[in-house]
C-alpha positions in Angstrom: -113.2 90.2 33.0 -111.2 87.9 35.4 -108.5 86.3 34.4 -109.5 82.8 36.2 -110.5 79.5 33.8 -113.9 78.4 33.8 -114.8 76.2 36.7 -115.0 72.9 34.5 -111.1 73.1 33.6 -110.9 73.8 37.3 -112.1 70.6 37.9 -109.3 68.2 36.1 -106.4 66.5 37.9 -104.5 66.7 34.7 -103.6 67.2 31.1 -106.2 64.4 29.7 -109.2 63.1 31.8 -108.9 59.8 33.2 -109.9 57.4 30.9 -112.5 54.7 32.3 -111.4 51.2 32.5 -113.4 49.0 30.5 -114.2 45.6 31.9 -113.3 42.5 29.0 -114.5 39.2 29.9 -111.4 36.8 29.5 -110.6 35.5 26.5 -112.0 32.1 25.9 -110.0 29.4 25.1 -110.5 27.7 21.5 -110.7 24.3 21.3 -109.7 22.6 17.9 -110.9 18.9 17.5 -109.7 17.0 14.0 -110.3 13.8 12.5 -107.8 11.5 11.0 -108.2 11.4 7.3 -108.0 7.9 6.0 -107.2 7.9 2.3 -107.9 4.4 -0.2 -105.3 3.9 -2.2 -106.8 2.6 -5.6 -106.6 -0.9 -6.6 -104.9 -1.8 -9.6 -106.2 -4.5 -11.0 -104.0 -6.3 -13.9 -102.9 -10.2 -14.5 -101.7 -10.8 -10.6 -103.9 -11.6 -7.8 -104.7 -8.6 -5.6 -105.2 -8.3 -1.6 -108.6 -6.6 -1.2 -111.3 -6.2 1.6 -114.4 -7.8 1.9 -118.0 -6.8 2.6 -116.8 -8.5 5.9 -113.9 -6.5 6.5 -111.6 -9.7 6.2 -108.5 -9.4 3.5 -108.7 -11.9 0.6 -106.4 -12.5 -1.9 -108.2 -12.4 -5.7 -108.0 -15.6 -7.7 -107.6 -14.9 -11.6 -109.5 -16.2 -14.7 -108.8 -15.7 -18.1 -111.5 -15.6 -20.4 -111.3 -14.8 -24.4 -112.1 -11.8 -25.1 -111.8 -9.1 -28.1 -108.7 -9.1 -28.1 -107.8 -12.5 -28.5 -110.0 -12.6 -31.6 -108.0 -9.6 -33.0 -105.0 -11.5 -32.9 -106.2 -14.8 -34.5 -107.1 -12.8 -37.4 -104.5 -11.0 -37.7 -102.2 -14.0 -37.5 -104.5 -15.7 -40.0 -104.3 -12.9 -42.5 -101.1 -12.2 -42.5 -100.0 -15.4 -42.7 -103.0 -17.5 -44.7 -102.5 -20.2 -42.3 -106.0 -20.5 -40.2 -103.9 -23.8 -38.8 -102.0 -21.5 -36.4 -104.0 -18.7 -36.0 -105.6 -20.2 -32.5 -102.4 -19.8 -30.7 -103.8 -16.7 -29.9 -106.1 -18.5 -27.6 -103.4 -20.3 -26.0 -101.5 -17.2 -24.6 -102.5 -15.9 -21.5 -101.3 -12.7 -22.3 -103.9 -12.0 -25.2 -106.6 -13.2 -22.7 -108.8 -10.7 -20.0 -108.3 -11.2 -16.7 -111.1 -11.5 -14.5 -110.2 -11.1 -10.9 -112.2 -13.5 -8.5 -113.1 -13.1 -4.3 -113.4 -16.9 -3.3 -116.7 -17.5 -1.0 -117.0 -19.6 1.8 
């Protein structure tokens, strides 16, 4: 036998064949669109007038009306059974306070 390689390891320029260069396409560049978030703060309602928006998109300020309600009755019996004087039992209906609110939009 001859001591000479077989012709294919003849062939190589080196230790490792060259690798082949592989062609990316170049990176695309990302495009990142947001949105403002817009967030409602809720509306407390209670016994003073409140700034809201219209259907129109126009700020109004709320006009209040106190009606009698169940708890104003609650109260005038109470008073009038714990005290067994019907006379001063409609204070209750005097008081604001012991009153619901009812919070108005004025229309033009």
């Amino acid at each position: 036998m001859t001591d000479q390689p077989p012709p294919y390891y003849a062939e190589k320029t080196g230790p490792y064949p060259p690798q082949p260069q592989a062609a990316y396409p170049p990176p695309q560049q990302t495009v990142v669109v947001t949105q403002p978030v817009f967030t409602a703060q809720p509306v407390v309602f209670r016994d003073q007038p409140v700034v809201v928006t219209d259907s129109n998109g126009q700020q109004v300020t709320t006009q209040l009306e106190y009606r009698s309600g169940l708890l104003t009755w609650l109260i005038c019996c109470f008073i009038c059974w714990i005290t067994g004087l019907w006379c001063i039992a409609p204070i209750a209906f005097c008081i604001d306070a012991t009153k619901d609110v009812y919070h108005i939009t004025p229309t033009d």
